[in-house]
C-alpha positions in Angstrom: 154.9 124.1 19.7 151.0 123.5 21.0 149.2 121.2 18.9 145.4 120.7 19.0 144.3 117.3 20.0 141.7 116.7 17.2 138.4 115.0 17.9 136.2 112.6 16.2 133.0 114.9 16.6 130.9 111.9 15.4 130.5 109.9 19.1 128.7 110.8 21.7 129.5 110.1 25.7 131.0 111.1 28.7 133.6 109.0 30.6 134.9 110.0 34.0 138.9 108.8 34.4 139.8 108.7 38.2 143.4 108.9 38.5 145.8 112.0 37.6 149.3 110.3 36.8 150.3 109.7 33.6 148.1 106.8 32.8 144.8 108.8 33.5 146.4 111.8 31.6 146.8 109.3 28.7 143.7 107.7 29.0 141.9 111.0 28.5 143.7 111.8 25.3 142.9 109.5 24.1 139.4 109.3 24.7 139.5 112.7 23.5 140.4 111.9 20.3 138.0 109.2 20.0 135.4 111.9 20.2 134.5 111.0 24.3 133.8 114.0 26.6 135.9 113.5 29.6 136.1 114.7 33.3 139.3 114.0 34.9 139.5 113.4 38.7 142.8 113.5 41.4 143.0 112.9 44.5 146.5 115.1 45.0 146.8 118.2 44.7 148.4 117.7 41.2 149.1 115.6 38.3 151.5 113.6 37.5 152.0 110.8 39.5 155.7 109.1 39.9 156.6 112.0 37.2 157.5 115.2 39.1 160.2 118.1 38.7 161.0 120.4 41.4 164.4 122.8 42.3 167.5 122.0 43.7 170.3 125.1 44.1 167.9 126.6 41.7 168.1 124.1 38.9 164.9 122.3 37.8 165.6 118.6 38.0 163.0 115.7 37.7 162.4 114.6 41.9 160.8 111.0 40.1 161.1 109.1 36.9 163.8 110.6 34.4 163.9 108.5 31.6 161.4 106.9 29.0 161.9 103.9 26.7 162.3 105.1 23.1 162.6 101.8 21.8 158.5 101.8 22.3 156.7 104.2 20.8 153.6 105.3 23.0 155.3 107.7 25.5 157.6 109.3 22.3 154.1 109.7 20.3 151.9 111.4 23.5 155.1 113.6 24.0 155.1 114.7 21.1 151.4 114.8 20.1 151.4 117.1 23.6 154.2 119.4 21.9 157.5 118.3 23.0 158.3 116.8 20.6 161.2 119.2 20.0 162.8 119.0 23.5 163.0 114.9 23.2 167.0 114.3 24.1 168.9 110.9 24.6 171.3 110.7 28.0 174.5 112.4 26.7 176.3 109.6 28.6 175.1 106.2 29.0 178.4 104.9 30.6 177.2 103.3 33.7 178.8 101.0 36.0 178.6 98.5 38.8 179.8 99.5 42.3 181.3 96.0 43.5 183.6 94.3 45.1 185.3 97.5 46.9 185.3 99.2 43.2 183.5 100.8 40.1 183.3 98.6 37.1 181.9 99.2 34.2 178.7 97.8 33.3 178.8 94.8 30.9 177.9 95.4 27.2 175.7 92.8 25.6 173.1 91.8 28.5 169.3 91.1 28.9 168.7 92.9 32.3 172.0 91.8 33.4 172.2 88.1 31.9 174.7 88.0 29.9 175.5 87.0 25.9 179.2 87.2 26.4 180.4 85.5 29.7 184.3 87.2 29.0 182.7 90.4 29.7 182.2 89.7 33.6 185.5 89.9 34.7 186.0 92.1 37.8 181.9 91.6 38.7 182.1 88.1 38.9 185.0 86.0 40.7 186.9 83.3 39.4 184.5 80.9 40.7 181.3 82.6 39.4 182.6 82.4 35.8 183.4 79.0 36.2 180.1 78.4 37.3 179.1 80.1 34.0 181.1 78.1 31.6 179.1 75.1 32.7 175.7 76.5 31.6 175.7 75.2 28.1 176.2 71.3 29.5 173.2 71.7 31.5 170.1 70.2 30.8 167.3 72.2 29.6 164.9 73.9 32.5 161.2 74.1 32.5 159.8 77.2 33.2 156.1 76.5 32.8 153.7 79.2 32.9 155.8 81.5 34.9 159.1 81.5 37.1 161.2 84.1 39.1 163.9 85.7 37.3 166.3 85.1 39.9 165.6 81.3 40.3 165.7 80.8 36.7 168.9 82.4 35.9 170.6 81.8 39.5 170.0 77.6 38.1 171.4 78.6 34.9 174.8 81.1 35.4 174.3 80.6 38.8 173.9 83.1 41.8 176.6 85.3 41.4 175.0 86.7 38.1 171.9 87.6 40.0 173.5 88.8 43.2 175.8 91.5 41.0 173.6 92.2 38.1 170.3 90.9 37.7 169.1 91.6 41.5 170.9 95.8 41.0 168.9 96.3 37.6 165.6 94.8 38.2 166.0 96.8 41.7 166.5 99.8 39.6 163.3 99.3 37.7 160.8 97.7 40.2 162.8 98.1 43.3 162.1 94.6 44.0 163.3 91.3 44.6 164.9 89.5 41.8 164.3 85.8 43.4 160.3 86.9 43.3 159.7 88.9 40.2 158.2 87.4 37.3 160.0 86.7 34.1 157.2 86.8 32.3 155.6 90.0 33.4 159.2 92.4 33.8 161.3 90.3 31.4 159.6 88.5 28.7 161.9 88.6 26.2 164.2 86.1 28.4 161.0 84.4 29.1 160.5 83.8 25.1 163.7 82.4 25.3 163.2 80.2 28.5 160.4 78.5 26.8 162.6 77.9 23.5 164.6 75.7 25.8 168.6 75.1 25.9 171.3 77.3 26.9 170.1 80.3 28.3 173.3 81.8 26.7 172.7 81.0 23.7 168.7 82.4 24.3 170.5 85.9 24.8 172.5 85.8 21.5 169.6 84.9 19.7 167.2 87.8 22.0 170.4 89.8 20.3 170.6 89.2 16.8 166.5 89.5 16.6 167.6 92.8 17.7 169.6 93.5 15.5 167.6 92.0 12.3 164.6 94.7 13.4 167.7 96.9 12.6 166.3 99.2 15.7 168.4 102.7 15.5 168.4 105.4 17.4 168.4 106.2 21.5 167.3 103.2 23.9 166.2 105.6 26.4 165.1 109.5 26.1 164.1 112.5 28.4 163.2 115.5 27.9 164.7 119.0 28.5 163.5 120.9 31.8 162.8 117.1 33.1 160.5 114.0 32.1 158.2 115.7 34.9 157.2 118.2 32.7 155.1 115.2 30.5 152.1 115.2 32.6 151.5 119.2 32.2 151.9 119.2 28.7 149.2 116.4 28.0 146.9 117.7 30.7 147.3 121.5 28.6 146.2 119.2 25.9 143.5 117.4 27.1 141.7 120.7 28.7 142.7 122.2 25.3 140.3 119.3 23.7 137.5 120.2 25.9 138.1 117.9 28.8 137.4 119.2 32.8 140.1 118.1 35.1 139.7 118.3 38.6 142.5 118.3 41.4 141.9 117.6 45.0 138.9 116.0 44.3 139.2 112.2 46.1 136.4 109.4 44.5 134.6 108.1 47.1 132.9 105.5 45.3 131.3 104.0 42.0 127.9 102.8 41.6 126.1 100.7 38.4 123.4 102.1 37.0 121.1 101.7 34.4 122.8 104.5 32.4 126.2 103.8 33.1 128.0 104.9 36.3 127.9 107.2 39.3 131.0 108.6 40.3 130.8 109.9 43.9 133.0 112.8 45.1 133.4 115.0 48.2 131.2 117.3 46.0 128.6 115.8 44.7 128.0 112.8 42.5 128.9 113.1 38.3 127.2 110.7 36.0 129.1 109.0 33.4 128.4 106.7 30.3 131.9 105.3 31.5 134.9 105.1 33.8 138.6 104.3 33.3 140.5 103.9 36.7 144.0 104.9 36.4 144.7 104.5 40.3 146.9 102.7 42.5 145.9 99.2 43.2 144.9 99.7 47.0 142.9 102.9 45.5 140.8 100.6 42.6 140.3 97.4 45.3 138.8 100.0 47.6 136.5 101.7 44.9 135.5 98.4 43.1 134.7 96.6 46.5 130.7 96.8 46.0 130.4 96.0 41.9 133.6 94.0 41.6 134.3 92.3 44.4 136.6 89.4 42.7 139.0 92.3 40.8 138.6 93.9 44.4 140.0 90.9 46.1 143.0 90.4 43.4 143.7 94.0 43.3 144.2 94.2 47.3 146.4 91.7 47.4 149.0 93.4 45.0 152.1 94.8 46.9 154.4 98.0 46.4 158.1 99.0 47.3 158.5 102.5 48.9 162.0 104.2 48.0 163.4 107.5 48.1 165.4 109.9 46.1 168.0 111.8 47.3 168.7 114.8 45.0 172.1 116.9 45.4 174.1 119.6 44.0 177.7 120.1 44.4 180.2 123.5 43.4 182.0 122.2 40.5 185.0 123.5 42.0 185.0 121.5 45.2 184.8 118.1 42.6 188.3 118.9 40.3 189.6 116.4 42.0 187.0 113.7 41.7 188.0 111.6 39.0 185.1 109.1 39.3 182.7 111.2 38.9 183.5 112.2 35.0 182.2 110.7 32.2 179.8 108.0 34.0 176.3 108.4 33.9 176.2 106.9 37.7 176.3 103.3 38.9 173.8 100.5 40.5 174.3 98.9 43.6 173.8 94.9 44.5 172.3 94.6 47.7 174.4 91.3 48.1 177.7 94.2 48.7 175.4 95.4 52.0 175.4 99.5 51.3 172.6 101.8 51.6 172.2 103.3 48.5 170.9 101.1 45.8 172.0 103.6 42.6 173.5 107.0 41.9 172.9 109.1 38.8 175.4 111.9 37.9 172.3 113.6 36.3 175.0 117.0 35.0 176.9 114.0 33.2 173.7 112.4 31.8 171.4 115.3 30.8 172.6 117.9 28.9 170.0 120.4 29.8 171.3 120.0 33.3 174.9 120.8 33.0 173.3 123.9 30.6 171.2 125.0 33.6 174.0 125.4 35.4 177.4 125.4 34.2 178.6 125.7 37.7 176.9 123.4 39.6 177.2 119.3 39.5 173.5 117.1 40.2 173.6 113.8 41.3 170.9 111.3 43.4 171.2 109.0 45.0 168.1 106.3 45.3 167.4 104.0 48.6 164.6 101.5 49.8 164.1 98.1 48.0 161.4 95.7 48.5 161.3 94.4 51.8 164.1 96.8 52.6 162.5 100.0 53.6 163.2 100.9 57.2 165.8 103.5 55.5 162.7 105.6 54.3 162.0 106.2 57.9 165.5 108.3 58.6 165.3 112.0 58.9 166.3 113.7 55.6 169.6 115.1 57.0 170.3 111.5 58.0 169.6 110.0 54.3 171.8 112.7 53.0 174.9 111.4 54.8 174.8 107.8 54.5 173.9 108.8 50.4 177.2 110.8 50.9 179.1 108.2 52.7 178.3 105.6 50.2 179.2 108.3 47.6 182.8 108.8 48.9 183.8 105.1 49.1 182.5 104.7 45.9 183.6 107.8 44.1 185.9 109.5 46.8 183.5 112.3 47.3 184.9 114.4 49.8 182.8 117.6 49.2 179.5 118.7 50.8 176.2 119.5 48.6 175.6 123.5 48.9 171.2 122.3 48.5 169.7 119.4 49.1 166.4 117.5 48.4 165.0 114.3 49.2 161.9 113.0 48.0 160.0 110.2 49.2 157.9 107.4 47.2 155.6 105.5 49.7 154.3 102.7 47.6 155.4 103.8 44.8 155.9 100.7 42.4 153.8 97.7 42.5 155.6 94.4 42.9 155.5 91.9 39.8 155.9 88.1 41.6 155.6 85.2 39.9 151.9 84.7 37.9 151.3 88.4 37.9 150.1 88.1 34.1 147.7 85.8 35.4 146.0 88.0 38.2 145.9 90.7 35.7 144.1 88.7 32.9 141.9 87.6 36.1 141.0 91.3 37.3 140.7 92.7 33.5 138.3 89.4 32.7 136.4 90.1 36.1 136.3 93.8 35.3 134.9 93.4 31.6 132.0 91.9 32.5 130.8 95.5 33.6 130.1 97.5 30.6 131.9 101.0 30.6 134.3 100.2 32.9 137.9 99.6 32.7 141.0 99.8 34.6 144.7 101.1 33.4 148.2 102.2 35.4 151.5 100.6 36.2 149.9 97.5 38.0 148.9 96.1 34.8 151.4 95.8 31.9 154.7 97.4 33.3 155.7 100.4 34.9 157.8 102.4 32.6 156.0 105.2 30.9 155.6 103.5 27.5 153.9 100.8 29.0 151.8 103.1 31.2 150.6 104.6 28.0 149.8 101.7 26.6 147.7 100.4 29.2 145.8 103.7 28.9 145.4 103.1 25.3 143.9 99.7 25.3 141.5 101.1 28.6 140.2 104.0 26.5 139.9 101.9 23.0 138.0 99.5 25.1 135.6 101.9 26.4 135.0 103.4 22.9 134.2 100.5 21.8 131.7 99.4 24.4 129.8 102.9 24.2 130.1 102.1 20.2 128.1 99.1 21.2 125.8 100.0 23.6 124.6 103.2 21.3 123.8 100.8 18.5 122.1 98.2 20.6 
């Protein structure tokens, strides 16, 4: 069901928001409903960003990002408020595991990105040694973590490194496709950072992270997609925005930004578009570049912000050449440590986990498989074929996959997630500080604040509020 995105017809203005992925898309809606006229601008030749479906043995599938925090509401509410609402659906399995140590175990109940509450549930991940390492946490004495430290460091002196090495390093890899020894606590954990700062047994910082929890009494999914693919988000909110009035543009690259007495000129391939204001919801390399001339400090912090390439290798499988694939029931997939030296970093069993998969075709089983990690990217480079049959190789030690995919797809992210080290909350107070001092203008996307959807949508929110409110200002002045 279409809704209508319902305007405050009682401001004035026109704001120009550079960047097509989910963040821009959510940026204009809602400046929209702030009662903004908006022009959208992409580079590409079509929205979305990170969130894209495409076709494998016929079957839509999602070729990026599958999955959306529910715990958070922003990326539930602009689903919804762009109509789908109604095809919202929680993993049918969330049964993952660890492939470790020569075997698949099952992923530990009871963690914070892989630290765990309960030390008795590591058996098998961890080896005799590593546990015993654990058990001597709560005799330590406290650690300072000042204004910011690496995950990996922190916990590694804590538990020690084997928790990092199996379960930390595989799940932040999963998220950031980083390093866990350089990614801030603060910025991609800071829950555990909260709990850091508390002081004492990191341990017992968990339990409490858990029963806090459990007092907010949160029900329901931790994670949702939606049916036909999460890549189907950006459309919907981009037939919303247009539906609102807004003009978006494809294929049309910014070539720069210029102060004026007005506002802001936006320069295109095409000609120039003035604007009361600008929210840009582009990459970092893409915003340095454009805010070189009028912002040359948030320029300079902005190009030195780094990204992690991966890939995603998308495959589908006769149901009848897996009956006697075991592992492959039931599981959702499995994560990877890099410390156990394979290729693949993660699979999903996406048939298992989506329901509207395995209902797309009852006959056919979907998996990907995901390489490249920070650092770690020469992989990316291999011909598809090639990337197919280490993913399958890895695949068959792990699962004992013996059969062939009947179509295959891989799909490449070059820079596709910005790195989070240590004082990354800091350079973005510093760009956002240098970038407010320019009235109109504002910046949003996964750099910022996170780079799951919810948070995405967030930062859009606070960009567009912002913006309102200095137009508010400037039109009563």
């Amino acid at each position: 069901m279409q809704r209508s995105l319902q305007r405050d017809t009682s401001r004035t203005g026109h704001v120009v928001v550079i960047g097509g992925g989910i963040a821009g898309l959510a940026a204009a809606h809602r400046l929209l409903a702030g009662g903004l006229g908006v022009t959208l601008l992409e580079a590409t030749g079509r929205l979305g960003g990170k969130l894209m479906t495409g076709e494998v043995a016929g079957v839509r599938v999602d070729l990026g990002a599958e999955s959306m925090l529910a715990r958070r509401p922003e990326a539930v509410e602009l689903a919804t408020a762009a109509g789908l609402g109604g095809r919202l659906q929680p993993p049918a399995t969330a049964t993952a595991s660890v492939w470790t140590r020569d075997a698949l175990r099952p992923m530990p109940k009871g963690h914070v990105m892989g630290v765990p509450g309960d030390p008795a549930a590591l058996g098998g991940v961890l080896s005799p040694e590593g546990l015993a390492r654990i058990a001597e946490e709560r005799g330590l004495a406290p650690t300072a973590v000042g204004d910011d430290v690496a995950v990996g460091a922190y916990v590694a002196g804590r538990l020690g490194r084997e928790v990092v090495d199996r379960l930390v390093e595989p799940l932040l890899g999963g998220v950031y496709a980083g390093d866990a020894y350089r990614i801030s606590m603060r910025a991609a954990v800071p829950q555990l950072f909260e709990a850091a700062k508390e002081g004492g047994s990191l341990l017992d910082g968990v339990l409490r992270i858990q029963e806090r929890a459990a007092a907010r009494q949160q029900t329901g999914p931790v994670f949702q997609g939606v049916a036909g693919g999460i890549g189907t988000l950006p459309d919907a909110v981009a037939d919303a925005v247009r539906r609102g009035g807004a003009e978006i543009r494809t294929s049309t690259p910014v070539l720069g930004l210029t102060r004026t007495r007005d506002g802001w000129d936006v320069r295109t391939d095409t000609g120039v578009i003035a604007a009361d204001g600008v929210v840009l919801a582009a990459p970092a390399w893409s915003a340095s570049t454009l805010l070189a001339a009028e912002c040359p400090a948030a320029s300079a912090l902005l190009a030195a912000v780094e990204y992690a390439s991966m890939a995603l290798i998308t495959m589908a499988f006769r149901r009848s050449d897996l009956a006697g694939t075991k592992a492959l029931r039931d599981r959702s997939g499995f994560l990877v440590p890099p410390v156990d030296g394979r290729t693949i970093k993660a699979a999903t069993f996406s048939s298992n986990k989506w329901r509207w998969v395995a209902d797309a075709a009852p006959d056919l089983f979907v998996l990907r498989t995901s390489v490249g990690r920070y650092g770690e990217e020469d992989h990316l480079h291999r011909e598809d074929g090639e990337l197919v049959d280490v993913s399958l190789g890895d695949l068959a030690e792990a699962t004992g996959l013996a059969a062939r995919p009947v179509d295959t797809v891989v799909t490449r992210w070059t820079g596709g997630l910005p790195q989070y080290p240590v004082g990354h909350l800091t350079r973005v107070a510093r760009i956002r500080e240098e970038v407010a001092k320019l009235p109109g203008l504002r910046v949003c996307g996964a750099v910022y604040d996170g780079v799951g959807i919810p948070a995405c949508v967030a930062s859009a929110r606070r960009a567009a509020d912002e913006i309102t409110r200095d137009l508010d200002a400037a039109s009563t002045a």
